[in-house]
Structure formats: structure tokens, C-alpha cells
C-alpha positions as a Markdown table, in Angstrom:
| # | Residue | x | y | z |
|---|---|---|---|---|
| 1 | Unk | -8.2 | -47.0 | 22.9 |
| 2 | Unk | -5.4 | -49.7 | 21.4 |
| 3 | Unk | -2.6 | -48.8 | 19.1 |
| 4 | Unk | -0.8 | -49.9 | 16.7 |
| 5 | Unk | 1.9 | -50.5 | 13.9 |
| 6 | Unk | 2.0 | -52.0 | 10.5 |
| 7 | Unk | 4.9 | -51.0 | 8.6 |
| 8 | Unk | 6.7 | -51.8 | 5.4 |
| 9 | Unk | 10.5 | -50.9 | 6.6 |
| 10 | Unk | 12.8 | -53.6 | 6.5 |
| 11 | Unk | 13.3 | -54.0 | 10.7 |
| 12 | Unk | 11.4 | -54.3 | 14.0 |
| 13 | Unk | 10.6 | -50.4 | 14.9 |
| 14 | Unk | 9.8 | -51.4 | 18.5 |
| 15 | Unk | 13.7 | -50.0 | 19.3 |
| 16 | Unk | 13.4 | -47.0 | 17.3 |
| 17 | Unk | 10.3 | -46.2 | 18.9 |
| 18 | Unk | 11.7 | -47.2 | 22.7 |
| 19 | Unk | 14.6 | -44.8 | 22.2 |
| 20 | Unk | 12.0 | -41.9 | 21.8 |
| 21 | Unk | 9.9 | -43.5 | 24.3 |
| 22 | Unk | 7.0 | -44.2 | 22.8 |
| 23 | Unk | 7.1 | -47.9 | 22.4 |
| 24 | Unk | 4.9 | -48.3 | 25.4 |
| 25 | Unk | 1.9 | -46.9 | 23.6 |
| 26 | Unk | 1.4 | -49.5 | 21.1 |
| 27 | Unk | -0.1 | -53.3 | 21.6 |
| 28 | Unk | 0.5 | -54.5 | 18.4 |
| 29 | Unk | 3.5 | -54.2 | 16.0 |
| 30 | Unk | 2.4 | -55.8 | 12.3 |
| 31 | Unk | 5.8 | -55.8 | 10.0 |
| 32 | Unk | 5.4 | -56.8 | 6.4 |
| 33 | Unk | 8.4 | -58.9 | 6.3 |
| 34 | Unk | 7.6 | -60.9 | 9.0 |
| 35 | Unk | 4.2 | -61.6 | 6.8 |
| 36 | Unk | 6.0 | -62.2 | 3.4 |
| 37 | Unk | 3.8 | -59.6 | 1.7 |
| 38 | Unk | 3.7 | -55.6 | 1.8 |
| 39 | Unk | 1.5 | -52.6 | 1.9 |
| 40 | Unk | -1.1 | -52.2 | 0.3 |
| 41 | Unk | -2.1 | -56.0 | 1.2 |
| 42 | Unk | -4.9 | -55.7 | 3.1 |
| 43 | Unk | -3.9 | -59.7 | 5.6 |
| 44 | Unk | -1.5 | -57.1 | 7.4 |
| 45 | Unk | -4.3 | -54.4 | 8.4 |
| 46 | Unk | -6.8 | -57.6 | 9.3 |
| 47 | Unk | -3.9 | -59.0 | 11.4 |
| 48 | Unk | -3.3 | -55.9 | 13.4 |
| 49 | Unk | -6.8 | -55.6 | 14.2 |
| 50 | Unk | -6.8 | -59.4 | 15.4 |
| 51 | Unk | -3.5 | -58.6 | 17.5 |
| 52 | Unk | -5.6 | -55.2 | 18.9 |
| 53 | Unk | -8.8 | -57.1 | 19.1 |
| 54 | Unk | -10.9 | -54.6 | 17.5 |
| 55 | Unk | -13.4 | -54.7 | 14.2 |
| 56 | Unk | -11.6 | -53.3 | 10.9 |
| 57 | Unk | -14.8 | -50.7 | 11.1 |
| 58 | Unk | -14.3 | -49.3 | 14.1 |
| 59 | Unk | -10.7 | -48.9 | 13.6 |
| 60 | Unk | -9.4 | -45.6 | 12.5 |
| 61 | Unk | -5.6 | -46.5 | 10.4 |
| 62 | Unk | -3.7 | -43.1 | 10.3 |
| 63 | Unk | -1.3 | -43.6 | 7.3 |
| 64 | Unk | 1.7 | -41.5 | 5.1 |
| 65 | Unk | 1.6 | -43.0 | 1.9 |
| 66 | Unk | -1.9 | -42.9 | 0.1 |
| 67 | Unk | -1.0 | -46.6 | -2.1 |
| 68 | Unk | 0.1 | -47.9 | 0.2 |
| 69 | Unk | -2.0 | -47.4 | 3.5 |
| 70 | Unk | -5.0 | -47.6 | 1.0 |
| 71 | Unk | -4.7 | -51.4 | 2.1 |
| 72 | Unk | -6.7 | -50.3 | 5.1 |
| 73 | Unk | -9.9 | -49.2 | 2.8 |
| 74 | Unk | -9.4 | -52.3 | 1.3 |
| 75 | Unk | -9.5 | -54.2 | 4.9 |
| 76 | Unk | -12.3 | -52.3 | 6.1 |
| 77 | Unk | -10.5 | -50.0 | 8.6 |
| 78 | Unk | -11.3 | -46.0 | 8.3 |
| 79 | Unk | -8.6 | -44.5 | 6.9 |
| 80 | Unk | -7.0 | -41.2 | 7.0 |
| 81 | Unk | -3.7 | -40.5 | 5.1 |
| 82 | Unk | -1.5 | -37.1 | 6.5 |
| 83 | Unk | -1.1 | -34.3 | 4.2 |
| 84 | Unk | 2.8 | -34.9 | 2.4 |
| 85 | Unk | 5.3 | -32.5 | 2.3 |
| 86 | Unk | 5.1 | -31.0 | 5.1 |
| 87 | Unk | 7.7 | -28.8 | 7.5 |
| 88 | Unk | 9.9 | -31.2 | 10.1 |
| 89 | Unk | 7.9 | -30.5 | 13.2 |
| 90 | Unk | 4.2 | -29.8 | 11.7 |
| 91 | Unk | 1.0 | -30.7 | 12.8 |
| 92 | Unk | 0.5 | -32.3 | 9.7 |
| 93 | Unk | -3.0 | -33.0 | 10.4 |
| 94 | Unk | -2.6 | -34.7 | 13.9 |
| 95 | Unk | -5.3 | -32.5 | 15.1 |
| 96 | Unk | -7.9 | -33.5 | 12.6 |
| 97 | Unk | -7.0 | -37.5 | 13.4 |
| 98 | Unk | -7.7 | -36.6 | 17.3 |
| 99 | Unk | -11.3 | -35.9 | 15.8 |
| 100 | Unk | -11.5 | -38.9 | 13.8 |
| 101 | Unk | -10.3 | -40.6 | 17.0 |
| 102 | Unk | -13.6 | -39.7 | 18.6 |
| 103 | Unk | -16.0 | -41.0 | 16.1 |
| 104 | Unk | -14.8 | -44.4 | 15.3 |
């Protein structure tokens, strides 16, 4: 299994996610701003899955923001968007993505 990111902040997240290390899980990091476009646009979802080398439908794109990762559906990718609102420290749904995980 290959990782990745595509993200619409505003700077590279590889150093955020090195200081928790967890950089060294992902292959691909997809920015929007280094794309000149921005979630939902479905180019950055097709370019991660070129950088990963994997199909867009056997890809499974865990998202936050239901507009906005819905660029995935668009792309191809199987999508699955965490509940919102939820407690600092919940599962959110991480379980039910670890089951997704197995069927793509």
C-alpha cells in the first residue's frame, strides 16, 4: 500500500508531518499551490495517483471536507469523507477506512 497527500493549505506539510513523525509514510505530497488550482479540481487527485503510481479506481482518498475532497469522485478515486465535529482524539471513522483499505 502507497500514501499520500493532496492538500489545499497554503505550505509544504512534509515538516509538520516530520515533527510528528509521520512523514516517512507517505510517497507522494500533491499541494494545490504548487498546481495553481485548488480542491475540488480533480488534475490534483489524477497527479497524486501518477506520483503513487496507482489507478484513480483502485485508490481509496480519505478526505475532511465533503466539497472539497469530492474532487476525488470526480477523478475516479473511491472516496470516503470523516464524520465532522468530532472530539480531539476520536476515532472519527479511522476504523471504518481500515476496511475500505482492504477492498480497493
Amino acid at each position: 500500500m502507497v500514501l499520500g497527500v493532496v492538500s489545499d493549505v497554503g505550505w509544504d506539510l512534509r515538516a509538520t508531518f516530520a515533527h510528528h513523525g509521520l512523514d516517512h509514510y507517505f510517497s507522494s505530497w500533491v499541494h494545490s499551490y504548487e498546481h495553481d488550482t485548488e480542491k475540488p479540481d480533480p488534475l490534483l487527485f489524477q497527479h497524486a495517483c501518477r506520483e503513487l503510481g496507482v489507478a484513480p479506481e483502485e485508490t481509496l482518498m480519505v478526505g475532511d471536507h465533503p466539497a472539497k475532497d469530492g474532487g476525488a469522485a470526480g477523478a475516479g478515486l473511491r472516496s470516503y469523507v470523516l464524520p465532522g465535529r468530532a472530539a480531539p482524539g476520536s476515532r472519527r471513522g479511522l476504523d471504518a477506512v481500515l476496511r475500505l483499505a482492504d477492498r480497493v
